[in-house]
TISEMAR-226514 format. One record per residue (C-alpha): residue in three letters; x, y, z. Coordinates in steps of 0.5 Angstrom, whole numbers, plus 2048, in hexadecimal, padded with zeros to 3 digits. Last residue first. Layout:
<tikol ALA&x X&y Y&z Z>
...
END
This chain:
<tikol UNK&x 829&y 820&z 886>
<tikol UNK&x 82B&y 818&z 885>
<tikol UNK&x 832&y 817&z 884>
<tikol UNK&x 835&y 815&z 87D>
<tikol UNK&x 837&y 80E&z 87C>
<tikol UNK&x 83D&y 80C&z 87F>
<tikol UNK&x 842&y 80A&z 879>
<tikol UNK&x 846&y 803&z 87A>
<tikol UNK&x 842&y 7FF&z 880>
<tikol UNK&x 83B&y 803&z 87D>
<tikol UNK&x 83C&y 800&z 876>
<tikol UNK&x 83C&y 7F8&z 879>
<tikol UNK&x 837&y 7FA&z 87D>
<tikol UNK&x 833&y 7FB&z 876>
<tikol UNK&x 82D&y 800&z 876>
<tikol UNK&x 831&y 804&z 871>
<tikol UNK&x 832&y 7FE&z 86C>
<tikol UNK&x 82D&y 7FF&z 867>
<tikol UNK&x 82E&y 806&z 867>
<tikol UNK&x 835&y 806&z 866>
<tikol UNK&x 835&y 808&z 85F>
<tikol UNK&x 830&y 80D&z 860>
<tikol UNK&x 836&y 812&z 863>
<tikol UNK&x 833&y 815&z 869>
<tikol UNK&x 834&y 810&z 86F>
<tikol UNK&x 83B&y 80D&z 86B>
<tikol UNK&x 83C&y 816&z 86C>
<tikol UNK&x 83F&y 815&z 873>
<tikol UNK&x 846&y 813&z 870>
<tikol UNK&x 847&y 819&z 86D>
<tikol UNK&x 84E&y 81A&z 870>
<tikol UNK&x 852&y 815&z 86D>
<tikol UNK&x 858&y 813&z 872>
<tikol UNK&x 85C&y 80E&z 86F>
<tikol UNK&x 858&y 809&z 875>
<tikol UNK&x 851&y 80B&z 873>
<tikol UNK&x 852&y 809&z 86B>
<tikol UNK&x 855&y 803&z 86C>
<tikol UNK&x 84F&y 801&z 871>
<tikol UNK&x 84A&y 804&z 86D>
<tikol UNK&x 84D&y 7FE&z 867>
<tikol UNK&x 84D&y 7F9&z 86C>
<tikol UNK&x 846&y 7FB&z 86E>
<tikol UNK&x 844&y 7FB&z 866>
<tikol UNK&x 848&y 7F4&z 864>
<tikol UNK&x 844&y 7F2&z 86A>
<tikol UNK&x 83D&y 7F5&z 868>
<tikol UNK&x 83D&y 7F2&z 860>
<tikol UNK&x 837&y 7F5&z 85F>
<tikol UNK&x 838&y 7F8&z 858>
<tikol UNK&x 837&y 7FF&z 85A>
<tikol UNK&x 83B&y 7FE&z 860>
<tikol UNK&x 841&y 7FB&z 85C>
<tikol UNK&x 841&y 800&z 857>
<tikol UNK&x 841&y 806&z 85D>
<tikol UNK&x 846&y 803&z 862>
<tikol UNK&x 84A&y 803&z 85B>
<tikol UNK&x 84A&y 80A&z 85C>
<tikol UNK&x 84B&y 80A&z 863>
<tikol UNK&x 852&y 807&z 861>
<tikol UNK&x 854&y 80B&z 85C>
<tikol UNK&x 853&y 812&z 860>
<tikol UNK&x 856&y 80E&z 866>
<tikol UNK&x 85C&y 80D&z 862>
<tikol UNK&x 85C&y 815&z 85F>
<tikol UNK&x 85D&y 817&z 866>
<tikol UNK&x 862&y 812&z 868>
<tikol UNK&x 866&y 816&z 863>
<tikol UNK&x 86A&y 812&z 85C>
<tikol UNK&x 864&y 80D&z 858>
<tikol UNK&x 86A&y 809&z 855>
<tikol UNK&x 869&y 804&z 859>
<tikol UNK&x 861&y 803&z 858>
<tikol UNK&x 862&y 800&z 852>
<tikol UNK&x 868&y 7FC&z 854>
<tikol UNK&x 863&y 7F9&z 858>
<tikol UNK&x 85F&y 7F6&z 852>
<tikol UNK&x 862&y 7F0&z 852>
<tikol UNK&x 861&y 7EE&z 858>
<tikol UNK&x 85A&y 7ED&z 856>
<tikol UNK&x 854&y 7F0&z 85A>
<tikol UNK&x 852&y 7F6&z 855>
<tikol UNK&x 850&y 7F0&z 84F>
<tikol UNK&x 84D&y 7EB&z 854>
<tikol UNK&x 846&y 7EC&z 852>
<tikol UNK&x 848&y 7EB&z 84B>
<tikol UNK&x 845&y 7EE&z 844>
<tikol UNK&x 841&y 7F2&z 849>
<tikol UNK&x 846&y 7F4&z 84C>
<tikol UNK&x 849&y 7F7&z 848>
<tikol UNK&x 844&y 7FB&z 845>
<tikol UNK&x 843&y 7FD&z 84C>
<tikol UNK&x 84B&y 7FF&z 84D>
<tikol UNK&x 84A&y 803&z 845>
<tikol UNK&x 843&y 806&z 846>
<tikol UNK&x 846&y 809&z 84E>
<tikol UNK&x 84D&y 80C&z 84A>
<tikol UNK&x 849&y 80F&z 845>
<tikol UNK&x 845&y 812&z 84B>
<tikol UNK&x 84C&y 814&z 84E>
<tikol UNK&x 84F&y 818&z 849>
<tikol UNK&x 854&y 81A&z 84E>
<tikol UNK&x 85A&y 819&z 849>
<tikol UNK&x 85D&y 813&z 84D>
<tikol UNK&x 855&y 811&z 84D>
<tikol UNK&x 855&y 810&z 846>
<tikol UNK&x 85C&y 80D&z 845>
<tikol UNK&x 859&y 808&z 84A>
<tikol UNK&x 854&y 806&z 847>
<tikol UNK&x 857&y 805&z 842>
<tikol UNK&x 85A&y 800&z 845>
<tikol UNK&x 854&y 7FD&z 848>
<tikol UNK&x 851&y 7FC&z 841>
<tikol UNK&x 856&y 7F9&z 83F>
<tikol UNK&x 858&y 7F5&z 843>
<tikol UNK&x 850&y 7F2&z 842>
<tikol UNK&x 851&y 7F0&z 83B>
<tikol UNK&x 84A&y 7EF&z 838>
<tikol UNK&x 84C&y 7F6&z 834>
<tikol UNK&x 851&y 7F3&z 82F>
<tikol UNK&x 854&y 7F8&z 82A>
<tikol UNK&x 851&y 7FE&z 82C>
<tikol UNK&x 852&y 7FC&z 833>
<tikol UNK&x 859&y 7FC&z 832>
<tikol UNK&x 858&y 803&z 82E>
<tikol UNK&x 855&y 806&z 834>
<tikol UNK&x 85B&y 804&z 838>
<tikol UNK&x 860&y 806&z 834>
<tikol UNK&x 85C&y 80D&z 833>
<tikol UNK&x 85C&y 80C&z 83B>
<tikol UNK&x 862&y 80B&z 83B>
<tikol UNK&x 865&y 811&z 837>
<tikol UNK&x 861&y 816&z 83C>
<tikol UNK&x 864&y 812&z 842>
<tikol UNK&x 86C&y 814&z 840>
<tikol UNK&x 86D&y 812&z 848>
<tikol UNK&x 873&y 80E&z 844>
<tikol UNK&x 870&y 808&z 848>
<tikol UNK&x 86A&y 80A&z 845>
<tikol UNK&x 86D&y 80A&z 83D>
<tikol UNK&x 871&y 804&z 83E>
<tikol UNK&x 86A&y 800&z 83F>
<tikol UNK&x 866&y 803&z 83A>
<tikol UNK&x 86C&y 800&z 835>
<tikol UNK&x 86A&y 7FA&z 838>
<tikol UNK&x 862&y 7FB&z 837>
<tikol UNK&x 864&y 7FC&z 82F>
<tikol UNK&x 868&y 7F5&z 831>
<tikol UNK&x 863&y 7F2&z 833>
<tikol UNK&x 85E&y 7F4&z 82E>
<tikol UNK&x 862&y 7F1&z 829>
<tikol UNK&x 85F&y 7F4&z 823>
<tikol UNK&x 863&y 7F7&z 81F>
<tikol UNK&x 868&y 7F2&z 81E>
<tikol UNK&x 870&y 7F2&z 81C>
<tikol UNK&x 870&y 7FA&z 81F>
<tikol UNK&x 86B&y 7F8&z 825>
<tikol UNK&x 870&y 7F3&z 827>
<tikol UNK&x 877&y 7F8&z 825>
<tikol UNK&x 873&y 7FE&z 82A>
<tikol UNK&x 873&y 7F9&z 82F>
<tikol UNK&x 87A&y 7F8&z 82E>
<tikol UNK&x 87B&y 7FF&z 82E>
<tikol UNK&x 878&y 801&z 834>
<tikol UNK&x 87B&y 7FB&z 838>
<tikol UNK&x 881&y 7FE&z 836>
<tikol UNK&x 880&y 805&z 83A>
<tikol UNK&x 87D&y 801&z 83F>
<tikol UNK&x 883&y 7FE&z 841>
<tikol UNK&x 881&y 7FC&z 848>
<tikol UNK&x 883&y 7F4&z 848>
<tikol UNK&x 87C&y 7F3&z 848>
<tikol UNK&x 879&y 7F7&z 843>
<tikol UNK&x 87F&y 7F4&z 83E>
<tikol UNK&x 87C&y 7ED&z 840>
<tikol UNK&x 876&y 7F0&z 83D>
<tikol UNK&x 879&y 7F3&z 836>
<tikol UNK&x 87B&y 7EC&z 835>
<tikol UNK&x 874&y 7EA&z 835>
<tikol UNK&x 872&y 7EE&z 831>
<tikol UNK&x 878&y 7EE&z 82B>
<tikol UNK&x 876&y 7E6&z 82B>
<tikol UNK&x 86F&y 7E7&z 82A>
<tikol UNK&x 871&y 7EB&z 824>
<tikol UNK&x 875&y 7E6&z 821>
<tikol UNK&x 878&y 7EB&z 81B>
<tikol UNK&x 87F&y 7E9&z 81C>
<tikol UNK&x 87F&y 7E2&z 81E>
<tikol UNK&x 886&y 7E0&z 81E>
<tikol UNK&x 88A&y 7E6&z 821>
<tikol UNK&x 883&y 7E6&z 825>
<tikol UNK&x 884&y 7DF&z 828>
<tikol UNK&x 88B&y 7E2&z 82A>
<tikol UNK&x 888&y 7E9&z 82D>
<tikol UNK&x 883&y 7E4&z 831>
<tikol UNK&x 888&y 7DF&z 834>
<tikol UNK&x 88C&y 7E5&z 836>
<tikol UNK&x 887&y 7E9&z 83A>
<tikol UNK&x 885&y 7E3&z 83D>
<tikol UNK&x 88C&y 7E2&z 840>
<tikol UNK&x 88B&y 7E9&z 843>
<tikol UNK&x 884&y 7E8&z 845>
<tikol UNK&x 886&y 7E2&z 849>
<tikol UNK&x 87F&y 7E3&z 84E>
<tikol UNK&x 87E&y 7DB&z 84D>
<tikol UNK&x 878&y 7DD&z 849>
<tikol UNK&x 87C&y 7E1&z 844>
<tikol UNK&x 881&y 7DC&z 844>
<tikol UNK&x 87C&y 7D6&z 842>
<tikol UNK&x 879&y 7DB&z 83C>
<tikol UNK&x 880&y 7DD&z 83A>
<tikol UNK&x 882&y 7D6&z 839>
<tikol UNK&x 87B&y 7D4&z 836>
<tikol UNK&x 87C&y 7DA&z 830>
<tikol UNK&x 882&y 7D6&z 82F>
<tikol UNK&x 880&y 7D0&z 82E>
<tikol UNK&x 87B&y 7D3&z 829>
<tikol UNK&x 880&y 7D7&z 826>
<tikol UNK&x 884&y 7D0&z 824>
<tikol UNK&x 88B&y 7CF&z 829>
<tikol UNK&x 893&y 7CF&z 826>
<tikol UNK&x 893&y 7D6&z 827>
<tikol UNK&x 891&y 7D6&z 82D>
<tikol UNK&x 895&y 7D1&z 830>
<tikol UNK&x 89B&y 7D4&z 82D>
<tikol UNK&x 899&y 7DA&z 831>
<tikol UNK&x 899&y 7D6&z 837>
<tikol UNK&x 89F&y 7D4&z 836>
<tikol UNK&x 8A2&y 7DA&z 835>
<tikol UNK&x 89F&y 7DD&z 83C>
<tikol UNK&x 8A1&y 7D5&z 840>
<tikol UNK&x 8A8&y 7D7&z 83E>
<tikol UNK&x 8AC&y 7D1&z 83A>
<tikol UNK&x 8B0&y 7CE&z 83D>
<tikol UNK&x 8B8&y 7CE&z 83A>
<tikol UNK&x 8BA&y 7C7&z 838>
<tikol UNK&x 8BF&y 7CA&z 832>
<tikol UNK&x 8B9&y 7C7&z 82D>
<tikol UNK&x 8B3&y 7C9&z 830>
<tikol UNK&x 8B5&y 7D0&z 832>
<tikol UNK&x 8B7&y 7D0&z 82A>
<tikol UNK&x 8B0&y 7CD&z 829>
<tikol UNK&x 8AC&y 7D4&z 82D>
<tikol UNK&x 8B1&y 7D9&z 829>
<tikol UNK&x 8AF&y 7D5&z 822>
<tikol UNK&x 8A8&y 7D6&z 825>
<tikol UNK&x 8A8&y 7DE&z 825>
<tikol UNK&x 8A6&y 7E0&z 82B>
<tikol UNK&x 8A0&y 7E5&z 82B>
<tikol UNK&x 89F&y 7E8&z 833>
<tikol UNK&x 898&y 7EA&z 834>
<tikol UNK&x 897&y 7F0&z 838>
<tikol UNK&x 890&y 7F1&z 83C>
<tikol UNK&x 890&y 7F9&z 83D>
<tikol UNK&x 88D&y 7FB&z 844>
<tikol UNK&x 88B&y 801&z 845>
<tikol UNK&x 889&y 806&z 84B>
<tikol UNK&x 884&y 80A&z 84C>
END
């Protein structure tokens, strides 16, 4: 994958006053870095934050460094500057700058759950799920968590783990699978087979906790990624609320009468 590594290019401020005093302008690069070294951490930390909105993860790589230069314990800082990292796909960066947060707090649940993150996009899906579990440790009432270790569970077929994680998740928010946030999760997930598996799955929780849209959009995913035991929703107990439903006969026939 390829990184991008932010610079930030230091002027020595008797080279930015003689420019001022032959009339040269100054370029906008070694202004900014005047600016931020004449600027508090905290306005710092809220330049960052606004770039980092903006989609400017290189100017908010910046901003974050030079709140770091004075601040270098500032955990919440490490993380934050770790997640402009993860944008701008310097994943191996993101990872220290993460590591750097739980370094100066052990207890930063976000950024235990970060490194979690790397690790996943990275397919290392053993030491995310040991992030993941640690995150959770940390602050079980977090619904991501839940749904990212459950993630890493399913990347290594270990789907009744999977399945606790999702329904945990779900339970803390109804909402927690539906969210754009969640895509990434199943971006990673390579075959169209492997997708239809994930999809029925989470087919499964929503039919459980009665949510018969969420389980029909899921079926639907399922049925167009190909997964071939589709008929099993007029087997699995799951679905046994749902199976006089027309809406489920629209998706998957029911079983002809013998």
């Amino acid at each position: 994958m390829r990184n991008v590594t932010a610079r930030i290019v230091f002027v020595a401020i008797l080279i930015v006053l003689s420019q001022y005093a032959v009339g040269t302008p100054v370029p906008q690069q070694d202004q900014d870095q005047v600016n931020m070294q004449s600027m508090t951490v905290a306005e710092l930390e809220k330049a960052a934050d606004t770039a980092r909105a903006r989609k400017d993860y290189l100017q908010a790589i910046q901003y974050f460094q030079a709140a770091l230069k004075k601040d270098r314990k500032n955990s919440v800082l490490y993380n934050k500057l770790g997640l402009a990292q993860l944008k701008n796909n310097d994943l191996r960066a993101a990872r220290w700058s993460f590591e750097s947060a739980v370094k100066w707090n052990s207890k930063s649940a976000d950024a235990v759950n970060n490194i979690g993150a790397v690790a996943y996009m990275q397919k290392n899906y053993g030491s995310a799920a040991k992030h993941f579990k640690k995150a959770v440790a940390l602050d079980e009432t977090r619904p991501a968590f839940h749904v990212n270790l459950g993630a890493a569970w399913f990347s290594q077929k270990k789907l009744e783990r999977a399945l606790a994680e999702y329904t945990r998740a779900l339970e803390l928010d109804p909402e927690a699978l539906k969210q754009e946030a969640r895509v990434g999760i199943t971006a990673q997930i390579s075959s169209p087979e492997e997708r239809a598996k994930y999809s029925y799955m989470l087919a499964k929780i929503y039919a459980k906790r009665g949510d018969v849209e969420g389980c029909l959009q899921c079926l639907r995913k399922a049925k167009e990624d190909g997964y071939r035991d589709l008929a099993n929703v007029y087997k699995d107990e799951e679905f046994s609320r749902m199976r006089e439903n027309p809406k489920l006969h629209d998706v998957v026939a029911p079983p002809v009468a013998k």
